[in-house]
MIFISE-218244 format. One record per residue (C-alpha): x, y, z; residue number from 1. Coordinates in pm, whole numbers, plus 50000, padded with zeros to 5 digits. Each point is the difference from the previous one (the first is absolute). Layout:
// residues N
+-------+-------+-------+-----+
|     x |     y |     z |   i |
+-------+-------+-------+-----+
|     X |     Y |     Z | NUM |
...
+-------+-------+-------+-----+
// end
This chain:
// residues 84
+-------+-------+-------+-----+
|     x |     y |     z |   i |
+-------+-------+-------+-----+
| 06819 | 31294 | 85438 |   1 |
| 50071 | 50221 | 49744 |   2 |
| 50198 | 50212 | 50181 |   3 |
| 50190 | 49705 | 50060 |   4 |
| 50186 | 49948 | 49720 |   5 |
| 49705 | 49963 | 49683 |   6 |
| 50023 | 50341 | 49894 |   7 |
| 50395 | 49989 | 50025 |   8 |
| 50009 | 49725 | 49777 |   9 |
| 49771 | 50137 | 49763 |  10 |
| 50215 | 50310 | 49984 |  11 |
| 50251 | 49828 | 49935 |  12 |
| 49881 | 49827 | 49695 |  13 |
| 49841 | 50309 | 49924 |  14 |
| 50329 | 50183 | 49944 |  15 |
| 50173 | 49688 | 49829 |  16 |
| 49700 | 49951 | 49717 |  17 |
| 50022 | 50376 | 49982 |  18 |
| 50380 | 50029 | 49937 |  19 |
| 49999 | 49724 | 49769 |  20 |
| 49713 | 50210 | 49794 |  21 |
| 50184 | 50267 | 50012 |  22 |
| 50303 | 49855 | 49852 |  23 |
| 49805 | 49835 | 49741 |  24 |
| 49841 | 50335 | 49896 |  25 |
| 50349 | 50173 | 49997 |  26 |
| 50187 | 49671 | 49795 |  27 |
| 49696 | 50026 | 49762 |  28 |
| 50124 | 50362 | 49930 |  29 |
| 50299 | 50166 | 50174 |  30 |
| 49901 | 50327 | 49872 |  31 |
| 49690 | 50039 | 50285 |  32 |
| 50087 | 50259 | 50211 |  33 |
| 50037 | 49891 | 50408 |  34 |
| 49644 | 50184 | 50032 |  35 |
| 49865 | 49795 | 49711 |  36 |
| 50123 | 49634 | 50118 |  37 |
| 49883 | 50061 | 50345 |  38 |
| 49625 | 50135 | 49905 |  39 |
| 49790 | 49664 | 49970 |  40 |
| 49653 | 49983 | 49839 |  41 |
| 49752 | 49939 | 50248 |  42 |
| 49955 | 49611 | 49838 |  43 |
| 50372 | 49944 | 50033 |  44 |
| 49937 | 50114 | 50368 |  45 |
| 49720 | 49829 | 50092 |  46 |
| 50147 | 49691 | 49812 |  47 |
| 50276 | 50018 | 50246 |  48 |
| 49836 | 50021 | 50270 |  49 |
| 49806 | 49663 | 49904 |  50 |
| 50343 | 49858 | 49942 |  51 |
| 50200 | 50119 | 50284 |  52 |
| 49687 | 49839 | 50254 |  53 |
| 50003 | 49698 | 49776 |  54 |
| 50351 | 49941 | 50126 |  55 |
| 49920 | 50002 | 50406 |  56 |
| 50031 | 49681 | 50039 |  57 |
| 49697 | 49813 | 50204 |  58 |
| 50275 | 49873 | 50240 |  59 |
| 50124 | 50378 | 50065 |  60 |
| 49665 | 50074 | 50130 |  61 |
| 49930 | 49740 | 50209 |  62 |
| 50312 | 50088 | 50192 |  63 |
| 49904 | 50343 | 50021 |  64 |
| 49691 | 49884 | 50136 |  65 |
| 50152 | 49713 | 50262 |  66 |
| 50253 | 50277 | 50080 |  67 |
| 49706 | 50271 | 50158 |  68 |
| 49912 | 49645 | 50140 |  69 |
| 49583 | 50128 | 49975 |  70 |
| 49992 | 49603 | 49865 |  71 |
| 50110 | 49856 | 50304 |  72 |
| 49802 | 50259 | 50234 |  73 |
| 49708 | 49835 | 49818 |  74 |
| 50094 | 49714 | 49999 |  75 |
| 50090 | 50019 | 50402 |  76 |
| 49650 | 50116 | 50047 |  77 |
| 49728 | 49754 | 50178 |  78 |
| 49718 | 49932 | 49768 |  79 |
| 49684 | 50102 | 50034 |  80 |
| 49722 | 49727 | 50113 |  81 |
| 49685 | 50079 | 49838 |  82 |
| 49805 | 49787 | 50292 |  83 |
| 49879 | 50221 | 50312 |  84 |
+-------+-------+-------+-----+
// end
């Protein structure tokens, strides 16, 4: 499932929350060299990474997940009886 589509959308907030930092770092001083506004501290990092999965949406995944349709193969899938 997460090839289909989770880690796509979590790129994709992943480069948004990381452009908007970046922007915010250079309008907080338009001096910074390129270099400089592009080099995050590993706590900005990791703090967008905890934002950017924040912002995959539960229903995003569960349509990843009825799109590799392993739900409904399970769900098609006789139970098990327990009695002999």
């Amino acid at each position: 499932p997460c090839d289909a589509g989770i880690i796509a959308a979590w790129k994709a907030h992943y480069r948004n929350d990381t452009i908007s930092l970046v922007i915010s770092k250079y309008e907080d001083n338009p001096q910074m060299s390129a270099k400089e506004v592009y080099c995050l501290p590993l706590l900005d990092a990791k703090q967008v990474v905890n934002s950017s999965w924040k912002h995959v949406s539960c229903k995003t995944i569960l349509n990843c997940w009825k799109h590799t349709q392993i739900i409904a193969a399970l769900n098609q899938q006789p139970p098990s009886s327990s009695t002999p």
